[in-house]
PDB file of N, CA, C and O in Angstrom, chain B, residues numbered from 101:
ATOM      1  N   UNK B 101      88.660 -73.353  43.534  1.00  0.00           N
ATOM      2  CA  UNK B 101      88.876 -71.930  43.372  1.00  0.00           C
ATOM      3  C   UNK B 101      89.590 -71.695  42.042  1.00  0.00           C
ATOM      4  O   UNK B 101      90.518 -72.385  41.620  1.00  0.00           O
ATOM      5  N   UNK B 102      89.036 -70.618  41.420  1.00  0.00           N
ATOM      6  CA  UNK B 102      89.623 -70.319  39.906  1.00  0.00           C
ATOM      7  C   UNK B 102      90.356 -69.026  39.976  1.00  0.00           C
ATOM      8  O   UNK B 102      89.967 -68.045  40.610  1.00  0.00           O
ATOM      9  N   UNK B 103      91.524 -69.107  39.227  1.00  0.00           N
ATOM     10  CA  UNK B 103      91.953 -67.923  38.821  1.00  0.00           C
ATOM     11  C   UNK B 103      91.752 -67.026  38.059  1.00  0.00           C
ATOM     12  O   UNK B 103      91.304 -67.439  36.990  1.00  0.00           O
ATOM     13  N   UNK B 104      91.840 -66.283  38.096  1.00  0.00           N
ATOM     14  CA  UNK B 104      91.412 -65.211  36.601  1.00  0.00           C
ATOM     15  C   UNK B 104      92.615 -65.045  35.957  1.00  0.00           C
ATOM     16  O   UNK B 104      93.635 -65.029  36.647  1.00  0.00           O
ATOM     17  N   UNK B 105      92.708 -64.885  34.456  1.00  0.00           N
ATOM     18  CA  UNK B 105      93.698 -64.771  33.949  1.00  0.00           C
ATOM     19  C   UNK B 105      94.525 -63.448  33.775  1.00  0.00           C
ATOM     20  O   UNK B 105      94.167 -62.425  34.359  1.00  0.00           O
ATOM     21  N   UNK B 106      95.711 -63.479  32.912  1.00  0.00           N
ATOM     22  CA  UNK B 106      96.235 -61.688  33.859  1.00  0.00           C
ATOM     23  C   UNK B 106      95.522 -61.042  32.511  1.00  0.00           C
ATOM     24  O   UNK B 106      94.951 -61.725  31.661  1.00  0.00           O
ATOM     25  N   UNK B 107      95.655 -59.629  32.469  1.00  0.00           N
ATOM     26  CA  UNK B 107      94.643 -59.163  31.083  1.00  0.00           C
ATOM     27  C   UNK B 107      96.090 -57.750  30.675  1.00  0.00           C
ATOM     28  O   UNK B 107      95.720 -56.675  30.202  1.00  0.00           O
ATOM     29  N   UNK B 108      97.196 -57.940  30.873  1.00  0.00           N
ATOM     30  CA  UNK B 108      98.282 -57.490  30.150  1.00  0.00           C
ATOM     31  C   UNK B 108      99.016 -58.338  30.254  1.00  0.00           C
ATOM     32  O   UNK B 108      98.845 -59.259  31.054  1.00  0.00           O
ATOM     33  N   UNK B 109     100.299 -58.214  29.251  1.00  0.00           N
ATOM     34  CA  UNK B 109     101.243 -58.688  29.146  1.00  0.00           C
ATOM     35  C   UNK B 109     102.137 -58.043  30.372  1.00  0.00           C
ATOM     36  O   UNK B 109     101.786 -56.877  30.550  1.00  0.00           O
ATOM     37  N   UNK B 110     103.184 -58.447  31.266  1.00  0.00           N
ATOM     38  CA  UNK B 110     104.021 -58.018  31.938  1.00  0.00           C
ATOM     39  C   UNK B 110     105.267 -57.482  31.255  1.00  0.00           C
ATOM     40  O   UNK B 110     106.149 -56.861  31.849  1.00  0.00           O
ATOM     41  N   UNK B 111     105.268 -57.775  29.936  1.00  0.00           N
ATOM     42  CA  UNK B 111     106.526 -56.746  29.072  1.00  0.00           C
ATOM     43  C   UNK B 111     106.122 -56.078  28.423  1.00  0.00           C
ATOM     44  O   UNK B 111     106.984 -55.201  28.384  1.00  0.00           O
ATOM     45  N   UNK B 112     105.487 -55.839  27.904  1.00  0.00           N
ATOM     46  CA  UNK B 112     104.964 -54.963  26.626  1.00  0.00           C
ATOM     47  C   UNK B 112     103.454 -54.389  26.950  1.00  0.00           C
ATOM     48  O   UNK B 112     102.743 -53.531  26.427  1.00  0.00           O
ATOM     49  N   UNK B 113     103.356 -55.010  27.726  1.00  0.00           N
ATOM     50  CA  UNK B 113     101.508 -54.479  27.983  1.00  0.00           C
ATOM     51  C   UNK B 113     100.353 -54.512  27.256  1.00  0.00           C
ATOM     52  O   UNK B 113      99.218 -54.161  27.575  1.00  0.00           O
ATOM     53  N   UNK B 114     100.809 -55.010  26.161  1.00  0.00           N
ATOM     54  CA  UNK B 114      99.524 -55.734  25.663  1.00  0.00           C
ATOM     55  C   UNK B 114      98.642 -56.375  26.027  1.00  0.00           C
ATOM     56  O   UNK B 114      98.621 -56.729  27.206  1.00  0.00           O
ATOM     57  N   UNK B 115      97.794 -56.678  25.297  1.00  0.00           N
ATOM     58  CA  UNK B 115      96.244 -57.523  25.922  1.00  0.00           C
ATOM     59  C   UNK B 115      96.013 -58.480  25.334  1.00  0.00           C
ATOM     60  O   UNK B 115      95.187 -59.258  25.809  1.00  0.00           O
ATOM     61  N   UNK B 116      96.788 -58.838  23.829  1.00  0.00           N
ATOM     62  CA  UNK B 116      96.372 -60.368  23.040  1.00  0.00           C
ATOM     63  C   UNK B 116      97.592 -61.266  23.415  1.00  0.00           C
ATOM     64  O   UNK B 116      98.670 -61.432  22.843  1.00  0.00           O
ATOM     65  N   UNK B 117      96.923 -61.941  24.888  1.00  0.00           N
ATOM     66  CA  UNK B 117      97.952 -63.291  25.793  1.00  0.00           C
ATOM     67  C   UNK B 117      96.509 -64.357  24.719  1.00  0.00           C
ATOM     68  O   UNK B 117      95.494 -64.103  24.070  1.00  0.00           O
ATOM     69  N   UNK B 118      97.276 -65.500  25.107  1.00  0.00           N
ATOM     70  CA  UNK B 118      96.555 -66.709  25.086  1.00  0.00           C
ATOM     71  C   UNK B 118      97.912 -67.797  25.791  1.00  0.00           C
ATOM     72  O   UNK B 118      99.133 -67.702  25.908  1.00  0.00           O
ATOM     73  N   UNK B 119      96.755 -68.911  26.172  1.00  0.00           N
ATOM     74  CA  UNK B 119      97.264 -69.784  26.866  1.00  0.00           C
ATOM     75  C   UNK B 119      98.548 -70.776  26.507  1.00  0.00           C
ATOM     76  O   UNK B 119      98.337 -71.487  25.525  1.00  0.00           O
ATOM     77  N   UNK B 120      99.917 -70.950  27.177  1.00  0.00           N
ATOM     78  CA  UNK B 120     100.938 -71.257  26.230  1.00  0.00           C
ATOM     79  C   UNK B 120     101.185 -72.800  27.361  1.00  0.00           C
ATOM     80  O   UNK B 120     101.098 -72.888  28.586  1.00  0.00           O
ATOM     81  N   UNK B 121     101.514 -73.864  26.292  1.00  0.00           N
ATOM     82  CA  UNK B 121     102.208 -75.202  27.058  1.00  0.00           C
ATOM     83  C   UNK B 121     100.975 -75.761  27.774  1.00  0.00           C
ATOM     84  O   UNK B 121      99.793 -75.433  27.867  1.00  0.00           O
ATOM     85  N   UNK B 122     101.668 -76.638  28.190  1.00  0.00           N
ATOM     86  CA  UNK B 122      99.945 -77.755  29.225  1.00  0.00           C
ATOM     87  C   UNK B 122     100.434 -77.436  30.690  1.00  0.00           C
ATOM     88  O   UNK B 122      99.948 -78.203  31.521  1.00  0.00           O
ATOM     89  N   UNK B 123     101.106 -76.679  31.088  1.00  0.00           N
ATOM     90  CA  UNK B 123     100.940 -76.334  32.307  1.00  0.00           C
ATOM     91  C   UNK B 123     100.248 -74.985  33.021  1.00  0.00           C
ATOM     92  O   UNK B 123     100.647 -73.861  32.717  1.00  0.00           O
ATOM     93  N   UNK B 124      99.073 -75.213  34.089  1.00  0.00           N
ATOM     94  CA  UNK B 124      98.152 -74.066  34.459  1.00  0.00           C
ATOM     95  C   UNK B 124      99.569 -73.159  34.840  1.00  0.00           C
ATOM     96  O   UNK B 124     100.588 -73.519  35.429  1.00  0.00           O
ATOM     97  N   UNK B 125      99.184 -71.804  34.239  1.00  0.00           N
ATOM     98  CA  UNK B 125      99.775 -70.340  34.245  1.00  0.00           C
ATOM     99  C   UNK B 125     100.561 -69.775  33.204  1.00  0.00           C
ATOM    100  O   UNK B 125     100.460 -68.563  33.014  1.00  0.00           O
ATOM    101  N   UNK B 126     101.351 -70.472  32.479  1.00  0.00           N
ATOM    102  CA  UNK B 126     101.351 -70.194  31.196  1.00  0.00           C
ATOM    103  C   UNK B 126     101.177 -69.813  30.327  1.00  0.00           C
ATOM    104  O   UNK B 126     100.716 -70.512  29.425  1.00  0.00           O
ATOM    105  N   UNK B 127     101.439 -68.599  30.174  1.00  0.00           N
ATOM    106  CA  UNK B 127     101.091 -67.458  28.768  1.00  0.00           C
ATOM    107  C   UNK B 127     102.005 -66.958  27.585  1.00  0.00           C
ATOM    108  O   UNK B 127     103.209 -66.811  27.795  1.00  0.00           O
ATOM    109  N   UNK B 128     101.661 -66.791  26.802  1.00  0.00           N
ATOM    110  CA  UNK B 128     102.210 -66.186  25.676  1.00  0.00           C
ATOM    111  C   UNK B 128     101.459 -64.663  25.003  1.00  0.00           C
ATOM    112  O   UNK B 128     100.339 -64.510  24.515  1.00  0.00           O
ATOM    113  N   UNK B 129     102.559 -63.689  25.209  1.00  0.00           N
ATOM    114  CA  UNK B 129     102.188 -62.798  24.299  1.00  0.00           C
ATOM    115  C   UNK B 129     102.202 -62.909  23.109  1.00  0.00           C
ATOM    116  O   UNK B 129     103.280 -63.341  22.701  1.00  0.00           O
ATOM    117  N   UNK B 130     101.289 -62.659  22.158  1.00  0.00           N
ATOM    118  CA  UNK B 130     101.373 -62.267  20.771  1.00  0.00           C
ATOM    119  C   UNK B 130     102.282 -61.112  19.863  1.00  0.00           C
ATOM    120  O   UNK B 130     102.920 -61.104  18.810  1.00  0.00           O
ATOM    121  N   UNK B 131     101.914 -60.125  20.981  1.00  0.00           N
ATOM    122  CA  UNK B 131     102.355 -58.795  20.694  1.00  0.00           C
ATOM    123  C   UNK B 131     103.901 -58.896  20.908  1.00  0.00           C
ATOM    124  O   UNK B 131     104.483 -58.492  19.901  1.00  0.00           O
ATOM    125  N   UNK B 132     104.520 -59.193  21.625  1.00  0.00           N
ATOM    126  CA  UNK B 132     106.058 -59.252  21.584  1.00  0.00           C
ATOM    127  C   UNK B 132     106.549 -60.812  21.902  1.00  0.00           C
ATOM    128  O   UNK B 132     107.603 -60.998  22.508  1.00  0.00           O
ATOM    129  N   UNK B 133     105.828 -61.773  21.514  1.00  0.00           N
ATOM    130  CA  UNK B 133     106.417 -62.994  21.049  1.00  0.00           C
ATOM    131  C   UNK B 133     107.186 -63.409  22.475  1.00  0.00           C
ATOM    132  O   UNK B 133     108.367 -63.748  22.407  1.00  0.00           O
ATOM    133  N   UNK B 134     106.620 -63.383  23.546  1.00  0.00           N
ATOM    134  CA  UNK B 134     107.340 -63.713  24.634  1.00  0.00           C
ATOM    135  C   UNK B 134     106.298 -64.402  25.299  1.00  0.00           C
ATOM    136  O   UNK B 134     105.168 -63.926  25.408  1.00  0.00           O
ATOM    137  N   UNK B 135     106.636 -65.510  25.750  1.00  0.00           N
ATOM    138  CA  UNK B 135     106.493 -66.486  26.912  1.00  0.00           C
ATOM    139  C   UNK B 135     106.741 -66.291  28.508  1.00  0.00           C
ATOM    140  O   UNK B 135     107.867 -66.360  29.001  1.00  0.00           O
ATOM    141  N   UNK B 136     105.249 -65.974  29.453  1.00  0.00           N
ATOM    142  CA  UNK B 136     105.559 -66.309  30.750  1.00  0.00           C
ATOM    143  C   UNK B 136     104.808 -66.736  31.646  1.00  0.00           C
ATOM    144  O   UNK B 136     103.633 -66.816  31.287  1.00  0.00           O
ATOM    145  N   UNK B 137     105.060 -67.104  32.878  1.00  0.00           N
ATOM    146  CA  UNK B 137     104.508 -67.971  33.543  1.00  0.00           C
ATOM    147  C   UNK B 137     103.781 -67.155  34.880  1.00  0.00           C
ATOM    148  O   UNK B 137     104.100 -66.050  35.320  1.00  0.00           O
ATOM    149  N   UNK B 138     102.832 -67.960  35.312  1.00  0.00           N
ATOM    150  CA  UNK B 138     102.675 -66.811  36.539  1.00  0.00           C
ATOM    151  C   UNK B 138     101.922 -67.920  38.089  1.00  0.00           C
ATOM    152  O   UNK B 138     101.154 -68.850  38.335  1.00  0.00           O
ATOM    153  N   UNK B 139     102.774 -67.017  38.671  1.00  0.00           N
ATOM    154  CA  UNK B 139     102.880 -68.562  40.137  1.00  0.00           C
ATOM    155  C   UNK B 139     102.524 -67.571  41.355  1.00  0.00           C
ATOM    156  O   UNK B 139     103.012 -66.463  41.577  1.00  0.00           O
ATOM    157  N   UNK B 140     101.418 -68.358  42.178  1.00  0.00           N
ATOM    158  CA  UNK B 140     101.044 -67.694  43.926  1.00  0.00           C
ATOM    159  C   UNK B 140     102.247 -67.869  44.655  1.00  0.00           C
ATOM    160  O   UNK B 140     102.598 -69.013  44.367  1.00  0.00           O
ATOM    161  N   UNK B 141     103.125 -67.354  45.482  1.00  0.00           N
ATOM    162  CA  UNK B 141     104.443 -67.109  46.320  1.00  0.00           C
ATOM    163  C   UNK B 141     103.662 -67.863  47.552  1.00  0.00           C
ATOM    164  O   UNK B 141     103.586 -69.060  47.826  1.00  0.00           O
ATOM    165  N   UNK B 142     103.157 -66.795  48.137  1.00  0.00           N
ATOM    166  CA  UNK B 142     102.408 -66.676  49.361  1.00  0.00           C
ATOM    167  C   UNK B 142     101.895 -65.571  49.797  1.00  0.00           C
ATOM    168  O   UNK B 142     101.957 -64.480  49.231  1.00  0.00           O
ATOM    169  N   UNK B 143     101.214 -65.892  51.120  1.00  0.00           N
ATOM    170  CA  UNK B 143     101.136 -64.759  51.956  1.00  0.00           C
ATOM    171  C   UNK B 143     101.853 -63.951  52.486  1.00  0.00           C
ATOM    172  O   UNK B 143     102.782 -64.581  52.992  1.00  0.00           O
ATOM    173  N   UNK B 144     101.971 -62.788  52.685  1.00  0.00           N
ATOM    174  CA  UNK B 144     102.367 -61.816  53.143  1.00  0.00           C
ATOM    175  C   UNK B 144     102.156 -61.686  54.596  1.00  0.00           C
ATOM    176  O   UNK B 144     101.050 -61.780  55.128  1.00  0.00           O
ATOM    177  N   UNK B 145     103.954 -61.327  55.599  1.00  0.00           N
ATOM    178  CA  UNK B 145     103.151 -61.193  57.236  1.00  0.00           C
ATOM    179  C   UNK B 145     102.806 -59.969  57.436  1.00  0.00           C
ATOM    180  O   UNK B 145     103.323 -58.976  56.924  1.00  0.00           O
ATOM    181  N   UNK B 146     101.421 -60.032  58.615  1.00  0.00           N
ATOM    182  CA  UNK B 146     100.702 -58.811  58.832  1.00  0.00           C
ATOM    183  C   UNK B 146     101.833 -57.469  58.647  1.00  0.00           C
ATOM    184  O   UNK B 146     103.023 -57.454  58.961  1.00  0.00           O
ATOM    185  N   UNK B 147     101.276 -56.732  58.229  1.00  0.00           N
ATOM    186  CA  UNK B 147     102.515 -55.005  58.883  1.00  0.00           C
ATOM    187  C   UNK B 147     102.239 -55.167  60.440  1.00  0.00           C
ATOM    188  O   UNK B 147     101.284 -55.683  61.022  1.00  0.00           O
ATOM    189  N   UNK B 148     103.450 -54.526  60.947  1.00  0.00           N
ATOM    190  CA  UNK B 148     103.638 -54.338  62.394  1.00  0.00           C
ATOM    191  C   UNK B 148     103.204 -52.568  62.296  1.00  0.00           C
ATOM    192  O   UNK B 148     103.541 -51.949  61.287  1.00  0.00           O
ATOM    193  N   UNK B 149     102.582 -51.988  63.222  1.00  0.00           N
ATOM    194  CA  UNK B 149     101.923 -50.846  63.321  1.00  0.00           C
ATOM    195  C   UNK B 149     103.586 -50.290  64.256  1.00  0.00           C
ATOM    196  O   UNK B 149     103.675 -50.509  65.464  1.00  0.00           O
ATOM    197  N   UNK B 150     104.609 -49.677  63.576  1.00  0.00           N
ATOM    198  CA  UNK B 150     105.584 -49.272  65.298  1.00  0.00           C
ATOM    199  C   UNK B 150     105.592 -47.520  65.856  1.00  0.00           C
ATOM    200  O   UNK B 150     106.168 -47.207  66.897  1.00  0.00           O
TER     201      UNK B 150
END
């Protein structure tokens, strides 16, 4: 299963990321020179209907 990559930056909101370091998730903005990473947590439990 593949990920798709994110298509903004999470600070600045830009769109020119490219891939940063040898570890999968790893990005770098161009646009504001910042480095970040991006990781699956988990699942979420169902909502309770009350």
């Amino acid at each position: 299963m593949s990920h798709a990559p994110p298509f903004h930056c999470p600070y600045c909101s830009d769109e020119d990321l490219r891939p940063h370091g040898e570890k999968h998730g790893e990005w770098e903005c161009r646009a504001c020179r910042r480095a970040f990473k991006l990781s699956y947590i988990g699942m979420l439990a169902p909502a309770s209907n009350a």
